[in-house]
C-alpha positions as CSV (number, residue, x, y, z in Angstrom):
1,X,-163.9,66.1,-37.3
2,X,-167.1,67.8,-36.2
3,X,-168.4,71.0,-37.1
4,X,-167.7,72.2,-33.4
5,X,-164.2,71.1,-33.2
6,X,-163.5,73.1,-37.3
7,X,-164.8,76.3,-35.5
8,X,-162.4,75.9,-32.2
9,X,-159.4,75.1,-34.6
10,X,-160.4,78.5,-37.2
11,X,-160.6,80.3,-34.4
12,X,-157.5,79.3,-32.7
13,X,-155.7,79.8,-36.2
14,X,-157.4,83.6,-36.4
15,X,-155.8,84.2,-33.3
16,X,-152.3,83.5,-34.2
17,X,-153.3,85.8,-37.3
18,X,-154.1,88.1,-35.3
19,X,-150.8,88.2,-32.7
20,X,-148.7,87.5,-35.2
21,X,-149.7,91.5,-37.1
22,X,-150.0,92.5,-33.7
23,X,-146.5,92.0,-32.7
24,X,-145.2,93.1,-36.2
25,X,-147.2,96.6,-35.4
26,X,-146.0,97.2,-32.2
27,X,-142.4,96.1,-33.0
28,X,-142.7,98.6,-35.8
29,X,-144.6,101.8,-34.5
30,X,-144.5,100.9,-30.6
31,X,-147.7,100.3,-28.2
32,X,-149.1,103.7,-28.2
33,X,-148.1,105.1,-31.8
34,X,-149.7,101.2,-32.9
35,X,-153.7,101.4,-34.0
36,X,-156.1,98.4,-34.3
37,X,-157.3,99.2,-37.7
38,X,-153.8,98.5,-38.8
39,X,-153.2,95.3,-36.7
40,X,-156.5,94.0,-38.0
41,X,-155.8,95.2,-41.5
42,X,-152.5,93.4,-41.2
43,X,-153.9,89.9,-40.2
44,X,-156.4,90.4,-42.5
45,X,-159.8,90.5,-40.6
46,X,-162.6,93.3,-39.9
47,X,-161.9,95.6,-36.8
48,X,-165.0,94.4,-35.3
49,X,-163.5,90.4,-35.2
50,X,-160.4,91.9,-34.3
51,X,-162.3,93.2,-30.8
52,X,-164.3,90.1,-30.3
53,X,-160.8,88.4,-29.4
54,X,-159.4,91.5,-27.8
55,X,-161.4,94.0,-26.1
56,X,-158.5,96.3,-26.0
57,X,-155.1,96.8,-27.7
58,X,-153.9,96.5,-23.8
59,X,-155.5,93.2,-23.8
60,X,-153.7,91.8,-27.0
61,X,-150.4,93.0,-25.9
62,X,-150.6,91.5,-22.7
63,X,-151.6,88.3,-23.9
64,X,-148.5,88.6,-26.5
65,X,-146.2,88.6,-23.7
66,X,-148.3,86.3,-21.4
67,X,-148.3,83.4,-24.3
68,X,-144.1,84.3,-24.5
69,X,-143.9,83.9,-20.9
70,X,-146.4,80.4,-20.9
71,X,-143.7,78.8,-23.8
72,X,-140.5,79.8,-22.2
73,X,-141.9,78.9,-18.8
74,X,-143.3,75.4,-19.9
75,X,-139.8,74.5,-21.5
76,X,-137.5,75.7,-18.5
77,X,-139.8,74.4,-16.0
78,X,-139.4,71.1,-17.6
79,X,-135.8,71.1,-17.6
80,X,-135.3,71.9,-13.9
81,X,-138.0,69.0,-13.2
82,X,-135.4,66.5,-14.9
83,X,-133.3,63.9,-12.0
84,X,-129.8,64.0,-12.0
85,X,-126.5,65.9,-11.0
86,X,-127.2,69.1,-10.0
87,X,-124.5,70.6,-12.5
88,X,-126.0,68.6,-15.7
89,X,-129.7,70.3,-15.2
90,X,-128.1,73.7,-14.4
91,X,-126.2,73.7,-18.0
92,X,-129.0,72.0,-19.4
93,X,-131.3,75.0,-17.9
94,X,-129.2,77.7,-19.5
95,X,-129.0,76.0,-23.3
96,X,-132.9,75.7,-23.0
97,X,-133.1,79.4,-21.5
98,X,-130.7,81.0,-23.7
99,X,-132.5,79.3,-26.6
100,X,-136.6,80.7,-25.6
101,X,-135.4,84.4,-24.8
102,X,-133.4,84.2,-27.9
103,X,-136.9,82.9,-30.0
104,X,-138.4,85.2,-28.6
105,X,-136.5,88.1,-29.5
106,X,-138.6,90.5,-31.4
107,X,-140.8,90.2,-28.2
108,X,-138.5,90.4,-26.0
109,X,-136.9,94.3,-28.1
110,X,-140.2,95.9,-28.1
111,X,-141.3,95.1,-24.5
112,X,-138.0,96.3,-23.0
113,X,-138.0,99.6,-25.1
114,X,-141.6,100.0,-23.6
115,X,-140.4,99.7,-20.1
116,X,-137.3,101.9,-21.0
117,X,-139.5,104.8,-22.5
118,X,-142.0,104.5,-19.2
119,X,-144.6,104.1,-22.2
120,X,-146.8,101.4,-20.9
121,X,-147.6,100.4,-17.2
122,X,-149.9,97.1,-15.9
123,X,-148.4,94.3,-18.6
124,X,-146.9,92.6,-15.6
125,X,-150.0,90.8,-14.6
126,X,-150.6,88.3,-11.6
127,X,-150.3,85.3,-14.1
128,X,-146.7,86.6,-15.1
129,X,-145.6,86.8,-11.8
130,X,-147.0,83.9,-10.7
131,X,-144.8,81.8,-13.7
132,X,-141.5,83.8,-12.8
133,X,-142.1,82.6,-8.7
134,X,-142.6,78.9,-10.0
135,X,-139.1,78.9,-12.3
136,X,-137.4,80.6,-9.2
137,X,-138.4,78.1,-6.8
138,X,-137.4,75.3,-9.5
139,X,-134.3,76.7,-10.0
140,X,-133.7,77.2,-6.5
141,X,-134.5,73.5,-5.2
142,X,-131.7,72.5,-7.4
143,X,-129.2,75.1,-6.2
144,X,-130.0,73.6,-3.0
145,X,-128.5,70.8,-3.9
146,X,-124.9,71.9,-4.7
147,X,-122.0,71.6,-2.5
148,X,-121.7,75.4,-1.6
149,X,-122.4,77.6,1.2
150,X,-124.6,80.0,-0.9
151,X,-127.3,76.6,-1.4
152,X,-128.7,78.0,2.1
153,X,-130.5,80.9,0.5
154,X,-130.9,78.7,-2.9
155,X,-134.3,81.6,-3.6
156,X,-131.7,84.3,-3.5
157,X,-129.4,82.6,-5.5
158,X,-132.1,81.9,-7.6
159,X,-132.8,85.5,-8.7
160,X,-129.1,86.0,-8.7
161,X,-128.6,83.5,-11.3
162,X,-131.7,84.6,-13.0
163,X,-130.6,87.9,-13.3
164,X,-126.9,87.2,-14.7
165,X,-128.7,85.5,-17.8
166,X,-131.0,89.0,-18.0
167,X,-128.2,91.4,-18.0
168,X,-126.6,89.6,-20.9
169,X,-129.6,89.0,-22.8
170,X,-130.2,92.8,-22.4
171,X,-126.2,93.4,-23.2
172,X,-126.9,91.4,-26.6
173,X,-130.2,93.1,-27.5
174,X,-128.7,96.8,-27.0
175,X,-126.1,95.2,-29.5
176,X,-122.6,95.7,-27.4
177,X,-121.8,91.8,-27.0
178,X,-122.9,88.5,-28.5
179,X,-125.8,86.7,-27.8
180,X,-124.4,84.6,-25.1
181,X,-124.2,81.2,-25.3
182,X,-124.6,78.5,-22.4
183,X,-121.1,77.9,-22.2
184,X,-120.1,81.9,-22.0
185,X,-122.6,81.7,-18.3
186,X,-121.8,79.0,-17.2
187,X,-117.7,79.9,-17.1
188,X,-119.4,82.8,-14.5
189,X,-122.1,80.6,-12.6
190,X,-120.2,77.9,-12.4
191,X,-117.2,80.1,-10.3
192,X,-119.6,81.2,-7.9
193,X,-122.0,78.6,-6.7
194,X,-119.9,75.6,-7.5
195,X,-116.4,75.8,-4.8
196,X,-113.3,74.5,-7.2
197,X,-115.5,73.8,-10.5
198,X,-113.5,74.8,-13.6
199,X,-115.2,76.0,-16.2
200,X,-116.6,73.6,-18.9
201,X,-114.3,73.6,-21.9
C-alpha cells in the first residue's frame, strides 16, 4: 500500500472519529447547546483538524444525517430493485427498513427532537430529498404491480405507505408502543393495497 493510499484510509478513519463524538455531543447537549471544542476533544483531535473536515458544526451535522440517509437508502433501494412477486419484495422492503431506522436510532432521536423544538432549519438538503424521491419512485413501480385499484396512483401510495412505517417509528421512539416489527405493518399494508390478502401469520 502506497503512501497515498495510508493517508486517504487515516483520513477516512479521522472522519468516522470525528462523527462518531459528534453524534454523541449532539445526542447529549443538542445542536445548538453542542460546541466544537468538545466534539473535537471527544474524538480526540485539535479544533483546527476538526474544521479542516468541517467548516461548520452545520456542516458536520448535516453530513451525519446525509451519510444515515446514503446507508438506509443504498440498502432499501436494493431491495425494491430485487425480481419477483410483488408481495415478497414489499415484506422484504419493510424487514430491511424497519431494520436501518432502527440502527440508526440515536440519529434518528436527536434529529426529530430538533425539528420538534424548531431548533435547526436547512439540514434537509437537495441530496436528501433527492434519495427520498428515488426510494418513493422504487417503491411505487412495485405497488404498481399489485392487483388493486389504488396501483393507479402507486407515487401516492408510495408516500402513504412510507408514512405508515414513520408514524410508528416515531410512536416507538416517543416510547408508547414497540418498535414495530415487519410483520406488525404488514397486517396494516397488506389490508389496504392488497384486495382479500390475510395477513401473514
Amino acid at each position: 500500500m502506497n503512501t497515498r493510499s495510508k493517508r486517504k484510509i487515516w483520513r477516512e478513519e479521522v472522519k468516522r472519529e470525528i462523527l462518531a463524538a459528534a453524534l454523541s455531543v449532539f445526542s447529549e447537549r443538542g445542536f445548538h447547546r453542542a460546541k466544537m471544542t468538545e466534539i473535537a476533544e471527544r474524538a480526540g483531535v485539535a479544533v483546527g483538524t476538526l474544521y479542516q473536515y468541517f467548516p461548520s458544526k452545520k456542516a458536520l451535522y448535516e453530513t451525519l444525517l446525509f451519510e444515515a440517509a446514503s446507508r438506509i437508502h443504498e440498502r432499501v433501494i436494493k431491495v425494491l430493485s430485487r425480481e419477483g412477486p410483488p408481495e415478497e419484495i414489499l415484506m422484504k422492503f419493510l424487514e430491511v427498513k424497519l431494520e436501518t431506522l432502527r440502527e440508526n436510532e440515536t440519529l434518528l432521536k436527536l434529529h426529530l427532537r430538533e425539528l420538534w423544538e424548531a431548533r435547526f432549519r436547512g439540514v434537509h438538503t437537495e441530496k436528501i430529498r433527492a434519495l427520498f424521491e428515488d426510494y418513493l419512485e422504487r417503491l411505487a413501480g412495485i405497488l404498481k404491480k399489485l392487483p388493486s385499484p389504488l396501483s393507479k396512483n402507486p407515487r401516492f401510495y408510495a408516500a402513504l405507505v412510507d408514512g405508515v412505517i414513520a408514524t410508528a417509528v416515531v410512536e416507538a421512539l416517543e416510547g408508547r408502543i414497540p418498535f414495530p416489527g415487519p410483520k406488525d405493518l404488514w397486517e396494516v399494508l397488506s389490508q389496504a393495497l392488497i384486495p382479500g390478502e390475510r395477513a401473514h401469520e
